[in-house]
mmJSON file of the N, C-alpha and C atoms, coordinates in Angstrom:
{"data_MODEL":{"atom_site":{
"group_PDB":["ATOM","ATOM","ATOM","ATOM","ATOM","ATOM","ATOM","ATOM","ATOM","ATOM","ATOM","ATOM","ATOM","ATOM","ATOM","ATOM","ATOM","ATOM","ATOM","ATOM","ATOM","ATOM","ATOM","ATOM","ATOM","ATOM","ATOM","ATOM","ATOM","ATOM","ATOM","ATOM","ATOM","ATOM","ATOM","ATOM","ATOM","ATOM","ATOM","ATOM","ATOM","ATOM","ATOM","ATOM","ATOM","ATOM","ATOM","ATOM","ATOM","ATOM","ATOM","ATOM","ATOM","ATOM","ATOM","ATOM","ATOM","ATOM","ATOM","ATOM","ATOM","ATOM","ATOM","ATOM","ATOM","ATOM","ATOM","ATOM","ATOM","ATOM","ATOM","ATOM","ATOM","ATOM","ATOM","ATOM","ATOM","ATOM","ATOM","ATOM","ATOM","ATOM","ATOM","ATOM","ATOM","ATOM","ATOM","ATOM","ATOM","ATOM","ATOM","ATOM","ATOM","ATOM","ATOM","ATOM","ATOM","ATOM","ATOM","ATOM","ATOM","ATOM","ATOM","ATOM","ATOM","ATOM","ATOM","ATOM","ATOM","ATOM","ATOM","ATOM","ATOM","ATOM","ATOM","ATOM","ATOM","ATOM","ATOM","ATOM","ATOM","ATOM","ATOM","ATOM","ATOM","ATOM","ATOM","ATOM","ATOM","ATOM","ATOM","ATOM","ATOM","ATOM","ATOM","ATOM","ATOM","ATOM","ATOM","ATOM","ATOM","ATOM","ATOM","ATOM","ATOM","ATOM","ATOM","ATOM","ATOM","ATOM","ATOM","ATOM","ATOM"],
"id":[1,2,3,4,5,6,7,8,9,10,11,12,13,14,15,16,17,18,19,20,21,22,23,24,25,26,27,28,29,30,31,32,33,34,35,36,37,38,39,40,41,42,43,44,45,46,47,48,49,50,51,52,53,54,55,56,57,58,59,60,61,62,63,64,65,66,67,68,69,70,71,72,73,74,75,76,77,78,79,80,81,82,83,84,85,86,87,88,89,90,91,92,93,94,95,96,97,98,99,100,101,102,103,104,105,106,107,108,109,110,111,112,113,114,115,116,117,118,119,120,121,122,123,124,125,126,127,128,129,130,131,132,133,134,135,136,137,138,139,140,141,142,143,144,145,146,147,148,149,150,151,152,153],
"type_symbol":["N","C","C","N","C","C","N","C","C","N","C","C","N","C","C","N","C","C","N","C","C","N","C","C","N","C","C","N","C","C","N","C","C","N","C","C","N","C","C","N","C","C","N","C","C","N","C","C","N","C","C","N","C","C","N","C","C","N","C","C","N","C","C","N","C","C","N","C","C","N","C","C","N","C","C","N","C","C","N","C","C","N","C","C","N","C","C","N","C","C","N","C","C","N","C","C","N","C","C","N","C","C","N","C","C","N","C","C","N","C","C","N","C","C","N","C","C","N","C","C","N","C","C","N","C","C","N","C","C","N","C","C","N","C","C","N","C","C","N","C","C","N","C","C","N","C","C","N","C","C","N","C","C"],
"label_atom_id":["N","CA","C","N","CA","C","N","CA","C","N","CA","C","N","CA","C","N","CA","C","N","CA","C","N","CA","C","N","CA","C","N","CA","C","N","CA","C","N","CA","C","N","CA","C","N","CA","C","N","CA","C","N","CA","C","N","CA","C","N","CA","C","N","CA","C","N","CA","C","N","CA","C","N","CA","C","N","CA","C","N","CA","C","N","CA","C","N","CA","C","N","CA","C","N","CA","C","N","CA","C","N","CA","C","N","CA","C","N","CA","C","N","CA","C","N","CA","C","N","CA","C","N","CA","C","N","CA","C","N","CA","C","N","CA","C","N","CA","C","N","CA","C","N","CA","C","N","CA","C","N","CA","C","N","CA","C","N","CA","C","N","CA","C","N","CA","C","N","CA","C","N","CA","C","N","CA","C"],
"label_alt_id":[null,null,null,null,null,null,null,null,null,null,null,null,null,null,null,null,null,null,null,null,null,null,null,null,null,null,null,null,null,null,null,null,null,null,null,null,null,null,null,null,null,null,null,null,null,null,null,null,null,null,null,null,null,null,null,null,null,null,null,null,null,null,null,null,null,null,null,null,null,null,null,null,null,null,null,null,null,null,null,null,null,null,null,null,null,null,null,null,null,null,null,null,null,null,null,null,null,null,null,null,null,null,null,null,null,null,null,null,null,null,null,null,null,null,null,null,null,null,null,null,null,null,null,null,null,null,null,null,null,null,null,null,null,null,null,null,null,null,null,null,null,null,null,null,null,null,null,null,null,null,null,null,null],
"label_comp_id":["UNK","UNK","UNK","UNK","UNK","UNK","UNK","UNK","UNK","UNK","UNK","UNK","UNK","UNK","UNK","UNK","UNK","UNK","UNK","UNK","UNK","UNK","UNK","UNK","UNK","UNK","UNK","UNK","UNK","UNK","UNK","UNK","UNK","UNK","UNK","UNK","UNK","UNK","UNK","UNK","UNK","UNK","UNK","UNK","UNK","UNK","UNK","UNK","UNK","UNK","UNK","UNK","UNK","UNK","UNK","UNK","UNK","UNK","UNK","UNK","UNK","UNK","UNK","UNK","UNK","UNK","UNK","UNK","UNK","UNK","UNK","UNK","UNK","UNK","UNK","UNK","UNK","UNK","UNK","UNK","UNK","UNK","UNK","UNK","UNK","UNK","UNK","UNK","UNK","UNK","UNK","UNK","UNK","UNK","UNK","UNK","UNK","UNK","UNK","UNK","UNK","UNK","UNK","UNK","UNK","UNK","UNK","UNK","UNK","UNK","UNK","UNK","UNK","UNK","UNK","UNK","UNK","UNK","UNK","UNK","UNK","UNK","UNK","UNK","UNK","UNK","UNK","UNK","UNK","UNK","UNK","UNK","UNK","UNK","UNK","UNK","UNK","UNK","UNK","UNK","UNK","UNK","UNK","UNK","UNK","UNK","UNK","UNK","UNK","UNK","UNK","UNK","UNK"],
"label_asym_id":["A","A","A","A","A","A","A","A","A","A","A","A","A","A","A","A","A","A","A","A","A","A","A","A","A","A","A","A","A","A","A","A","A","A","A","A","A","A","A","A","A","A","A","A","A","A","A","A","A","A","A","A","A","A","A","A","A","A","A","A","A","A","A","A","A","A","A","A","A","A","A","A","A","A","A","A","A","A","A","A","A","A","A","A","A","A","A","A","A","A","A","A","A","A","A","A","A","A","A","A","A","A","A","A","A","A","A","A","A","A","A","A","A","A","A","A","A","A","A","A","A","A","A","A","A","A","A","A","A","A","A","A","A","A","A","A","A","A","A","A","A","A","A","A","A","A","A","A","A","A","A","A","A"],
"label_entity_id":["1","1","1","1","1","1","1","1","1","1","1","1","1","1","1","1","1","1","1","1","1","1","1","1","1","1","1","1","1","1","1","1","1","1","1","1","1","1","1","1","1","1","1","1","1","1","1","1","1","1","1","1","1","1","1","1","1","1","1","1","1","1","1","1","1","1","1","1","1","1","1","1","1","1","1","1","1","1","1","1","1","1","1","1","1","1","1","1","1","1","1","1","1","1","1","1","1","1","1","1","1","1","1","1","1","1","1","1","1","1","1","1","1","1","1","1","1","1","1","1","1","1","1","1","1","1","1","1","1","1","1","1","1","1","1","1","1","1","1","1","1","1","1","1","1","1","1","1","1","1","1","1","1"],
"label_seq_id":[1,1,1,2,2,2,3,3,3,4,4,4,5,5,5,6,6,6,7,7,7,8,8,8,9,9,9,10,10,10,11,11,11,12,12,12,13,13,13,14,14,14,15,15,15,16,16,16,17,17,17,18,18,18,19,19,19,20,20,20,21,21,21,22,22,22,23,23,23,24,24,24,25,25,25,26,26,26,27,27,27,28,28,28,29,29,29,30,30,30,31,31,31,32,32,32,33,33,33,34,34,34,35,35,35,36,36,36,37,37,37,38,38,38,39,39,39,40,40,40,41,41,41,42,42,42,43,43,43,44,44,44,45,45,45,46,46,46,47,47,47,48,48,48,49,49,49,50,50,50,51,51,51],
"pdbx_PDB_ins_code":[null,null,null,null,null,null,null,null,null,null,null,null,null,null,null,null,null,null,null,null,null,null,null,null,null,null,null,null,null,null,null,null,null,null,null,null,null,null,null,null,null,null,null,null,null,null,null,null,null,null,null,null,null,null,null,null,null,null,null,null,null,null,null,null,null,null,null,null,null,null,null,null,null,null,null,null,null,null,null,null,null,null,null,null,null,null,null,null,null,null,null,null,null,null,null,null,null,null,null,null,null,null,null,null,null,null,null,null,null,null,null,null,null,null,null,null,null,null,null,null,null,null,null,null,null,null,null,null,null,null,null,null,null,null,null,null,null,null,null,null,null,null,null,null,null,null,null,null,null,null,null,null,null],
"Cartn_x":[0.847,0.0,0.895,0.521,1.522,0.575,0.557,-0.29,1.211,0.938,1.787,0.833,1.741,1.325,0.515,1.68,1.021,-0.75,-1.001,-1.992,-3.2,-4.207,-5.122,-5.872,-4.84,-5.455,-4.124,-4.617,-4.176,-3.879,-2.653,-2.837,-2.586,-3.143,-2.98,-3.108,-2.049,-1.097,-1.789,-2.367,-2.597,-2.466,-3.471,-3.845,-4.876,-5.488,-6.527,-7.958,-8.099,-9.081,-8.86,-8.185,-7.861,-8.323,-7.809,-8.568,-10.037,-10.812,-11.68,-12.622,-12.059,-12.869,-12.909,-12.377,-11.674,-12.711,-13.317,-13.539,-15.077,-15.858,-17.236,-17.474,-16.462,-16.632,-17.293,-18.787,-19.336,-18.916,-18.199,-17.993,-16.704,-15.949,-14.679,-14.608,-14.339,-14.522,-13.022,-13.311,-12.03,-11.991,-11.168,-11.075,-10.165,-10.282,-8.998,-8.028,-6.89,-5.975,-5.011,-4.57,-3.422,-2.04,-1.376,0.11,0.566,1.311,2.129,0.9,-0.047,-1.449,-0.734,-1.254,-0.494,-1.925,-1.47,-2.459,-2.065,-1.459,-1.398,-2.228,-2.88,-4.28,-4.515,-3.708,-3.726,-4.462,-3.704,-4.011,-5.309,-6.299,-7.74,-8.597,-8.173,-8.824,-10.355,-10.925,-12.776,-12.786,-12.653,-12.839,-11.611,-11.074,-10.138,-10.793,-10.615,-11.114,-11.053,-11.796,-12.2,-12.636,-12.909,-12.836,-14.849],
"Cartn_y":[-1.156,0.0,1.221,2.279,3.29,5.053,5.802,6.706,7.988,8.564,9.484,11.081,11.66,12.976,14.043,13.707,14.745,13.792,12.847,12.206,12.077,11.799,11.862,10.23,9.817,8.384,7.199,5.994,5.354,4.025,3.556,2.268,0.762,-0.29,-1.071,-2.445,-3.034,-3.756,-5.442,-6.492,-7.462,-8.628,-10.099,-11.017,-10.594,-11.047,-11.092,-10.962,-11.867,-12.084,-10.996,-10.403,-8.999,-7.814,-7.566,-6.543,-6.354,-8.001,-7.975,-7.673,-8.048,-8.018,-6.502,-5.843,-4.047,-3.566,-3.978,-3.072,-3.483,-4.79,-4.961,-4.682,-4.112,-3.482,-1.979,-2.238,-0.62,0.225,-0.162,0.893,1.452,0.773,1.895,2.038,3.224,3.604,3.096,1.654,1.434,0.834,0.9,0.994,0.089,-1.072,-1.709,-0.899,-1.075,-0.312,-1.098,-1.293,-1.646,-0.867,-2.106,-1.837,-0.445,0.066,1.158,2.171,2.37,3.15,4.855,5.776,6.838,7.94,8.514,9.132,10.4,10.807,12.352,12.95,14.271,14.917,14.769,14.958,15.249,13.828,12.907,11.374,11.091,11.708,11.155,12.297,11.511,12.17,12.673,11.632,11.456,12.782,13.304,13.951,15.414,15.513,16.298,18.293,18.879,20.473,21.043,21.474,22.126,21.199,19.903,19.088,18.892],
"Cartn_z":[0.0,0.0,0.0,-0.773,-1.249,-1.117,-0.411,-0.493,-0.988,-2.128,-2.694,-2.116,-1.371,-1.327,-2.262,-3.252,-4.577,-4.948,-5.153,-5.499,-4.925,-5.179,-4.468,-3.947,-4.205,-4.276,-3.292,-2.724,-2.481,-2.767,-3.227,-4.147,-3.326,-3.21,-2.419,-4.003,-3.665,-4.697,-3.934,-4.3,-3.856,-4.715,-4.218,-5.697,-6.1,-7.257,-8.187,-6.758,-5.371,-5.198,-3.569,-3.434,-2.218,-3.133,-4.521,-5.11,-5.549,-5.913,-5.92,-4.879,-3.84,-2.409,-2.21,-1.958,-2.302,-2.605,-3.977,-5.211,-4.754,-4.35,-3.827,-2.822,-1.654,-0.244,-0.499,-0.664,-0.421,0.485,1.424,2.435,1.599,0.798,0.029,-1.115,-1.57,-3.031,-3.678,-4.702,-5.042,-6.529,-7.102,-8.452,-8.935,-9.56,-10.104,-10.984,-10.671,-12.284,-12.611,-13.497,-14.562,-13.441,-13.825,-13.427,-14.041,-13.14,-14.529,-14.372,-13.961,-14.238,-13.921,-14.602,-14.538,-13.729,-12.272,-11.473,-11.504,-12.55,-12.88,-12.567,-12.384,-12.271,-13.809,-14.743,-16.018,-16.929,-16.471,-16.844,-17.118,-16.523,-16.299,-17.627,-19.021,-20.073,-20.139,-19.734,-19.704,-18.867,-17.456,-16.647,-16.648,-17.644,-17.475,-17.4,-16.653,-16.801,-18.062,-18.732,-20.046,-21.176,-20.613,-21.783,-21.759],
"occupancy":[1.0,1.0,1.0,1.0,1.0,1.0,1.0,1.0,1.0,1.0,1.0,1.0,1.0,1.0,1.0,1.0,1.0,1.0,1.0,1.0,1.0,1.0,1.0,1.0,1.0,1.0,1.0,1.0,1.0,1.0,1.0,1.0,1.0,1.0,1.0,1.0,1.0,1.0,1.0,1.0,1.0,1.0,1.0,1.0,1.0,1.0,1.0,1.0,1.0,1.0,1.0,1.0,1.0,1.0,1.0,1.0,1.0,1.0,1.0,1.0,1.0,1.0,1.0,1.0,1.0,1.0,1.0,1.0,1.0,1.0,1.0,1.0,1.0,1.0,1.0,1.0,1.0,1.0,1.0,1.0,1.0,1.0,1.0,1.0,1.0,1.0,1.0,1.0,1.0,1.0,1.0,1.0,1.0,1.0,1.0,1.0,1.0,1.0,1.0,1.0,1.0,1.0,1.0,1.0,1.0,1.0,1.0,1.0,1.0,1.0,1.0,1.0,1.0,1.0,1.0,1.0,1.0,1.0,1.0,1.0,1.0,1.0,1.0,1.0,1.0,1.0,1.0,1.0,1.0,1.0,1.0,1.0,1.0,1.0,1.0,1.0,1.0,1.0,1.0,1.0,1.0,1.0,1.0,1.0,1.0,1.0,1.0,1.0,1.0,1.0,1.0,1.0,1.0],
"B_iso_or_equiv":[0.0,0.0,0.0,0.0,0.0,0.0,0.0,0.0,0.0,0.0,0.0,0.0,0.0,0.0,0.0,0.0,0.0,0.0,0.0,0.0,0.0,0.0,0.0,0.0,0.0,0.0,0.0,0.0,0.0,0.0,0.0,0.0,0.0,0.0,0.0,0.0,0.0,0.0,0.0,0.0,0.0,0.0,0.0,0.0,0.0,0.0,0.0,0.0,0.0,0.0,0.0,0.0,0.0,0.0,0.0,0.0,0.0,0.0,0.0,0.0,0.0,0.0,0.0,0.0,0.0,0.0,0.0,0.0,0.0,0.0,0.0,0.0,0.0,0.0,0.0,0.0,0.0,0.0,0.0,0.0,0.0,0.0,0.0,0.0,0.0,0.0,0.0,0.0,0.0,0.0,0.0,0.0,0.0,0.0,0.0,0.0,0.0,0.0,0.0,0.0,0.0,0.0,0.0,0.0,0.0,0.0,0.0,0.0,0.0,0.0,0.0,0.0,0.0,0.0,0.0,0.0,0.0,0.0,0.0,0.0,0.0,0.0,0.0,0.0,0.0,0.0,0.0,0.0,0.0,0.0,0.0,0.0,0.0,0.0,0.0,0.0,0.0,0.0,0.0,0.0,0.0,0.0,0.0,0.0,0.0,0.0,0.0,0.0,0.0,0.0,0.0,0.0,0.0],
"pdbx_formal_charge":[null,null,null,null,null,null,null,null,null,null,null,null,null,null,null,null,null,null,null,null,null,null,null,null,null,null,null,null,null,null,null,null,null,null,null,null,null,null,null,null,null,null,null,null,null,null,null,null,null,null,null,null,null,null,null,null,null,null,null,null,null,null,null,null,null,null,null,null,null,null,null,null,null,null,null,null,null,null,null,null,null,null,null,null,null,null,null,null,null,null,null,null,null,null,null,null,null,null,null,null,null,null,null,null,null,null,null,null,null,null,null,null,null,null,null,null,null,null,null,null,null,null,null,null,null,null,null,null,null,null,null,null,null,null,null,null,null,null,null,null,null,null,null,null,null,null,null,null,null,null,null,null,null],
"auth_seq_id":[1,1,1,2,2,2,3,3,3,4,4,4,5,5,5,6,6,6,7,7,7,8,8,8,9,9,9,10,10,10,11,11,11,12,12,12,13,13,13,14,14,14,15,15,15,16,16,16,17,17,17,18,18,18,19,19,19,20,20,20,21,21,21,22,22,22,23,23,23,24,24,24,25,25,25,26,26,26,27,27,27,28,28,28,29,29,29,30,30,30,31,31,31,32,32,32,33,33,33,34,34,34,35,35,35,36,36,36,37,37,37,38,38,38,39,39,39,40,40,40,41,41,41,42,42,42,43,43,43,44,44,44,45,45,45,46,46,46,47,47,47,48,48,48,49,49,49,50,50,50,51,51,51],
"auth_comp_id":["UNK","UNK","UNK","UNK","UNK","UNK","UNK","UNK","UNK","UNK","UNK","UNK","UNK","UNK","UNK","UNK","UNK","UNK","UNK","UNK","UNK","UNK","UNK","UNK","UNK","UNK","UNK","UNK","UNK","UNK","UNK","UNK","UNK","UNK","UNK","UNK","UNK","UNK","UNK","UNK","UNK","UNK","UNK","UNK","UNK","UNK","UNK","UNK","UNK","UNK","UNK","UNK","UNK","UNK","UNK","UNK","UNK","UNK","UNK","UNK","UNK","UNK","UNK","UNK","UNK","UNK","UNK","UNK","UNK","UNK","UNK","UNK","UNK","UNK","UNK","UNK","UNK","UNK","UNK","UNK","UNK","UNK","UNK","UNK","UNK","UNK","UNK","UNK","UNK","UNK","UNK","UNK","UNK","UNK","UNK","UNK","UNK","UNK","UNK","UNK","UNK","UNK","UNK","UNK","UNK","UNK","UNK","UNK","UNK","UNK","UNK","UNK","UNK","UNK","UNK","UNK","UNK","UNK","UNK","UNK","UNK","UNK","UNK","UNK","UNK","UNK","UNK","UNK","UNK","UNK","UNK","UNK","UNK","UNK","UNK","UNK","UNK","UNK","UNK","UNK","UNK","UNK","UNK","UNK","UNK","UNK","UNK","UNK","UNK","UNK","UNK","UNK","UNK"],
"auth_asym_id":["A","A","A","A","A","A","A","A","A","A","A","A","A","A","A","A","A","A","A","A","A","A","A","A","A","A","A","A","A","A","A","A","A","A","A","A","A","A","A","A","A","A","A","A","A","A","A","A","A","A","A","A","A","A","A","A","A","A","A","A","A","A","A","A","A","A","A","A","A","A","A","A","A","A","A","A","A","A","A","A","A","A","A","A","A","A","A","A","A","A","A","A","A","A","A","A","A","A","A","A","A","A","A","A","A","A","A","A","A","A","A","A","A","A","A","A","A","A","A","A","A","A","A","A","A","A","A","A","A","A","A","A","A","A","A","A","A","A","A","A","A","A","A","A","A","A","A","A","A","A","A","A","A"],
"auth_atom_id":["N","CA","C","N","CA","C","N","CA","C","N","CA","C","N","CA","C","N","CA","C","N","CA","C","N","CA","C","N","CA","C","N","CA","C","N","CA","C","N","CA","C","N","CA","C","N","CA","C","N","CA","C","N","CA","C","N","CA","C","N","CA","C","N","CA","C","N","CA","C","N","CA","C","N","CA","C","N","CA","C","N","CA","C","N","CA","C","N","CA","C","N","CA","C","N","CA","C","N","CA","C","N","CA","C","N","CA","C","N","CA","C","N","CA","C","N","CA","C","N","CA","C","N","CA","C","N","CA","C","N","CA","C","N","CA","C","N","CA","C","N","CA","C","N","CA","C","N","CA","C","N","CA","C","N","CA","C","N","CA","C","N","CA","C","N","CA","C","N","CA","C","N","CA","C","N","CA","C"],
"pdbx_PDB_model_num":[1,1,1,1,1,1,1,1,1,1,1,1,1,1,1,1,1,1,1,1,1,1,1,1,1,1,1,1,1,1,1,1,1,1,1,1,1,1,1,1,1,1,1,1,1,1,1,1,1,1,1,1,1,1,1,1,1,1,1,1,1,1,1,1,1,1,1,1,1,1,1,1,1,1,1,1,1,1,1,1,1,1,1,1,1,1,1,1,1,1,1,1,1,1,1,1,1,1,1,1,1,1,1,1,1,1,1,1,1,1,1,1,1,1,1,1,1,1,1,1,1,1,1,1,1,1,1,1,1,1,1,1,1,1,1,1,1,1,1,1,1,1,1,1,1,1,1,1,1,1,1,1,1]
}}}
């Protein structure tokens, strides 16, 4: 588990069936991502400001 200052997010690295469990726990908002996943503010095209 890795929480980067600049970021807004916290990444917690597991197997296939700790992330799944994660991601169906309503009580936390969690998101699978791809290795390598880039959490730029910029990165997030769909949602980006002016777009």
């Amino acid at each position: 588990m890795v929480t980067e200052i600049d970021f807004d997010s916290t990444v917690v690295a597991g197997s296939h069936e700790l992330v799944s469990a994660l991601v169906r726990d309503p009580a936390i908002e969690a998101l699978p991502l791809n290795e390598g996943a880039d959490l730029t503010w910029d990165a997030d095209v769909p949602n980006r400001p002016g777009q």
